[in-house]
N, C-alpha and C positions, 0 to 999 in steps of 0.2 A: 544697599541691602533693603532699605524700606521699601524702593520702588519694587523689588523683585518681589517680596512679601505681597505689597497689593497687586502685583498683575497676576500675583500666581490668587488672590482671592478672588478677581472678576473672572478666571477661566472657571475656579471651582462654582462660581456663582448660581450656577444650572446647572441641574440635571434632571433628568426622569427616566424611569425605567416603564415598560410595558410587557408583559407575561402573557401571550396566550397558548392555547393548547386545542387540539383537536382530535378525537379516538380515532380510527382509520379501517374499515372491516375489511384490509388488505394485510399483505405481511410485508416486510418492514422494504425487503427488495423490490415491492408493487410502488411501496411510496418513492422508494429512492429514484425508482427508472423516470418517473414523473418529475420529480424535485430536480433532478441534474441532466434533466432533459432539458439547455436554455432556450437553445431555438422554440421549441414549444411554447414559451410563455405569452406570446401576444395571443396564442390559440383558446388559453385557460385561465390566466392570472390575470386578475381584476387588479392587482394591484404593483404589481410589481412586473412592465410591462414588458420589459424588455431588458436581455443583459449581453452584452457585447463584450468579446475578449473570449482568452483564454482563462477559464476559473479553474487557476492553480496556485496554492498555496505563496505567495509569494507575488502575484501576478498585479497587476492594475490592469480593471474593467469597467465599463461602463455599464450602469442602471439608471433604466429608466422609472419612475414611485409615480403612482395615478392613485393617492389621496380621495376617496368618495368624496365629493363637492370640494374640492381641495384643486390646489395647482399641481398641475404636472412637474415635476422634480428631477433634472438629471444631476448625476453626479459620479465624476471618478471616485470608484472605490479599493482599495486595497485588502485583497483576499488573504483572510488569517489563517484559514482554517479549512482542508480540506478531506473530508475520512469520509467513509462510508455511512457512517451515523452524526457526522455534523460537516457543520457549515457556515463559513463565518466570513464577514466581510467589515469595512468601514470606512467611511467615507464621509465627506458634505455636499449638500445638493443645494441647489439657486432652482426659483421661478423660473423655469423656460422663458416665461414672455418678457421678465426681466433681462434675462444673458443672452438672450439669444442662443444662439449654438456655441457657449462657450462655458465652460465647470469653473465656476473660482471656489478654492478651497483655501481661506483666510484661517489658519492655526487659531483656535480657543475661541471661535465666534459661532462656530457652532458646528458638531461631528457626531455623526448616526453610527453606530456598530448594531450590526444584523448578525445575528445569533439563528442559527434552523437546527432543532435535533430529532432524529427519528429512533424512538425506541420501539421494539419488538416487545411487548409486552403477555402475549399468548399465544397461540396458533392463529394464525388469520386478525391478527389485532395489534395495533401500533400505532404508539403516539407517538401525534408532530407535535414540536412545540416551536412557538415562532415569537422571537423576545427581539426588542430592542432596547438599547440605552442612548441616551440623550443627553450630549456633556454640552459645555461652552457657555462663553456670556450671554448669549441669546435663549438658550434651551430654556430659561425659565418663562420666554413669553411664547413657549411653542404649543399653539392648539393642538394637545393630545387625540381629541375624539375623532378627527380622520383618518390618522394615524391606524389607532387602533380598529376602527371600522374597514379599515384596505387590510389590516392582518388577519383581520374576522373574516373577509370576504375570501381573501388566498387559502385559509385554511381550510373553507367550507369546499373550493373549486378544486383546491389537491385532494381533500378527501373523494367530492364526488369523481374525479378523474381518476385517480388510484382505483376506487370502488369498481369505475368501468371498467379500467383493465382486466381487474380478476373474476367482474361478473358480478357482485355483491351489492349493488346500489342497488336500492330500492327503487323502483319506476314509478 
């Protein structure tokens, strides 16, 4: 019993959450054809380069995470969540130059869950919001600020991509 107490304190040992958001001057189906469009991604997403698989609620996919100044990250992920207004995955990623071409996903050592929501918020306006959480023994020594700088950067590139579709970005 005591062992199980402390292995269950070193999984809880880390975590961190990250919240961002970005307004959209598209309507909520501009952003979605965008967002769940995956082949597109190396065309537009600075940060989330690539995602392999079928993304269906139940499914395991492959993502590939391009971190600004940060290592490239793959990792099998398992898709939670799939609706028209959200979108949810999770999963753990290794250094590429570390694994080579190969995912280890080690239980409670460290696991990403990706959270995407797009609200319609007026006529021609809708917010994405792009969150992650960060559980496992490791999470507490994970450099957040690339992190969030790749979900700043996805947010900025779905808006301006969305914007183009409907015509709304500013030139």
């Amino acid at each position: 019993m005591k062992t199980l107490f402390l292995a269950s304190l070193l999984l809880l040992s880390g975590c961190a959450s990250l919240q961002t958001q970005v307004e959209i001057k598209a309507p909520a189906n501009a952003v979605r054809a965008v967002l769940y469009d995956f082949r597109d991604y190396p065309k537009w997403n600075p940060f989330i380069t690539k995602v392999d698989g079928d993304v269906a609620e139940g499914n395991r996919i492959d993502v590939t995470v391009m971190p600004p100044g940060g290592t490239e990250l793959e990792s099998g992920a398992d898709v939670t969540s799939v609706t028209p207004n959200h979108l949810a995955w999770e999963g753990s990623g290794r250094p590429k130059e570390v694994i080579g071409p190969f995912s280890m996903n080690i239980p409670g050592v460290l696991k990403a869950s990706y959270d995407f929501t797009i609200e319609e918020v007026g006529p021609g306006r809708t917010i994405f919001r792009n969150n992650v959480d960060i559980s496992g023994a490791s999470a507490g020594s994970y450099d957040l600020k690339p992190l969030e700088a790749g979900m700043d950067a996805m947010n900025e590139a779905l808006k301006k991509r969305a914007e183009d579709l409907v015509g709304t970005h500013a030139r």
